[in-house]
C-alpha positions in Angstrom: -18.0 38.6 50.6 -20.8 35.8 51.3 -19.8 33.8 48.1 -16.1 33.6 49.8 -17.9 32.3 52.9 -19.8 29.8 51.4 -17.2 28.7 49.5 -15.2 29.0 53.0 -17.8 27.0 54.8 -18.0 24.6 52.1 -14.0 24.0 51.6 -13.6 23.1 55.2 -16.7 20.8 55.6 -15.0 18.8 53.0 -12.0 19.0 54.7 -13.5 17.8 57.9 -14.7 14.7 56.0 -12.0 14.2 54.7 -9.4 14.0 57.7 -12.3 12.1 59.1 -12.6 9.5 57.3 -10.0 9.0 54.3 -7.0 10.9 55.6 -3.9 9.0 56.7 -3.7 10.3 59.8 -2.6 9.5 63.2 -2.4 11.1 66.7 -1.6 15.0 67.4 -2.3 15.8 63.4 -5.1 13.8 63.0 -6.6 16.1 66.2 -5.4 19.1 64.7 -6.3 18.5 61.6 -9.8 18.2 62.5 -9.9 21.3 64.8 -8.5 23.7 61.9 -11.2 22.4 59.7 -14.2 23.1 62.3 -12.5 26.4 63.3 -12.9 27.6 60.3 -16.3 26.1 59.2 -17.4 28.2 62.5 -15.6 31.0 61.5 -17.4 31.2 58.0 -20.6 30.2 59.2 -20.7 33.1 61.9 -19.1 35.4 59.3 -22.6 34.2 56.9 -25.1 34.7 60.0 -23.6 38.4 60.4 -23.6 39.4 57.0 -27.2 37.9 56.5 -30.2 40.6 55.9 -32.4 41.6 57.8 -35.4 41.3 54.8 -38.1 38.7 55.8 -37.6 35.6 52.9 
C-alpha cells in the first residue's frame, strides 16, 4: 500500500508541475487541472501519514 502512495504522491506532483508550467492550458481546465492534481497529492500524502508507524526512526 505505501509504495502505491508514494508513487501516488509522486505522479501528481509531477502533474502539478506540469499543468503549471508546460501545459497548454487555459481558463476552467487549466483551474481544474491543477485542483485534481493537488487533490490527490493531499489524498496520498494523508493516506502515507496514516499508514506511517508508530516505531521511533
Amino acid at each position: 500500500m505505501k509504495p502505491m502512495l508514494w508513487i501516488l504522491l509522486v505522479a501528481a506532483l509531477a502533474a502539478g508541475l506540469y499543468f503549471t508550467n508546460f501545459a497548454d492550458l487555459t481558463g476552467t481546465t487549466s483551474i481544474l487541472a491543477r485542483v485534481g492534481s493537488g487533490v490527490v497529492a493531499i489524498g496520498a500524502g494523508v493516506g502515507l501519514w496514516l499508514t506511517r508507524s508508530d516505531e521511533p526512526a
